[in-house]
C-alpha positions in Angstrom: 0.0 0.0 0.0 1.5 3.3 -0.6 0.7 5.9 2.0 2.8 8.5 0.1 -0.3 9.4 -1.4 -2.2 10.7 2.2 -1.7 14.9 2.4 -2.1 17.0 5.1 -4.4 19.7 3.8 -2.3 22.3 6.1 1.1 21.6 4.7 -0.1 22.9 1.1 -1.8 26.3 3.0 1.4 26.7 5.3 3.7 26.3 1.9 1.8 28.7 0.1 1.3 30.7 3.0 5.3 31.2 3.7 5.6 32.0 -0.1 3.1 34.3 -0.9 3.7 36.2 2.8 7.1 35.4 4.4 9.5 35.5 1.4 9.6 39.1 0.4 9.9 40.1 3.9 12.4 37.7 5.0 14.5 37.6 1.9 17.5 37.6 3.7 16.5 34.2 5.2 18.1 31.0 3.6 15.9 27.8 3.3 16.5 26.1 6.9 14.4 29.6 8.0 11.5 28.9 5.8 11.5 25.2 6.4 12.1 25.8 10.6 8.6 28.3 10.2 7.1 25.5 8.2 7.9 22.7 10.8 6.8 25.1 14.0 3.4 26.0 12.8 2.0 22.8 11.6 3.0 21.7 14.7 0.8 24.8 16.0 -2.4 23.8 13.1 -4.7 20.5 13.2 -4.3 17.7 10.5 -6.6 17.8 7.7 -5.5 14.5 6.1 -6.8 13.9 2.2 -5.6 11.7 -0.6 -7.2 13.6 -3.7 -7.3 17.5 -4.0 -11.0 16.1 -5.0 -11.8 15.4 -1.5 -11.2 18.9 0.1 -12.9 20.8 -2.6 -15.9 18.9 -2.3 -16.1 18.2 2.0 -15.1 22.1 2.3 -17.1 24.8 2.8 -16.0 28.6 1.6 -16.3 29.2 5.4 -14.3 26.2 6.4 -11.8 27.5 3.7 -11.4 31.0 4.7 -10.8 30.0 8.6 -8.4 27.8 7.8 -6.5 30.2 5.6 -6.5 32.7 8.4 -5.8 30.3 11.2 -2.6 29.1 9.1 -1.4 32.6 8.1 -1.9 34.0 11.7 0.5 30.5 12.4 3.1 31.0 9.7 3.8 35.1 10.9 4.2 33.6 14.8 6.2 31.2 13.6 8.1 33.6 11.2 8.5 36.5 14.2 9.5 33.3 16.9 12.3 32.0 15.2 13.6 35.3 13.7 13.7 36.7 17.2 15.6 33.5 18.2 18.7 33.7 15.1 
């Protein structure tokens, strides 16, 4: 069985997330920076496990959507402002 195919709906929002808010502002920052954000707020986000993009467009609501977008971009700037204060 290959469980390769089993996504955590959060990991695609917090990627996006750190590229369409972080990396302008912290363009001095190498990747470990961007992936150290990425690893300290998912742990800070619920799993939202899927195995087809399918799934999540057609179990989630436009609500659902927008909260989760917020809750993960409110995650990724803590994370961003945590570990920056910490280098």
């Amino acid at each position: 069985m290959n469980y390769l195919k089993v996504y955590n709906f959060y990991e695609h929002l917090v990627f996006d997330c750190i590229a369409s808010e972080l990396s302008s502002f912290y363009d001095d920052k190498d990747e470990e920076f961007f992936l150290d954000v990425a690893c300290f707020a998912l742990t800070r986000l619920p799993s939202r496990y899927f195995c087809h993009d399918i799934d999540m467009a057609f179990y989630l609501t436009a609500s659902e959507r927008a909260e989760m977008t917020a809750r993960t971009k409110e995650q990724v700037v803590k994370a961003a402002e945590f570990i920056h204060a910490r280098q």
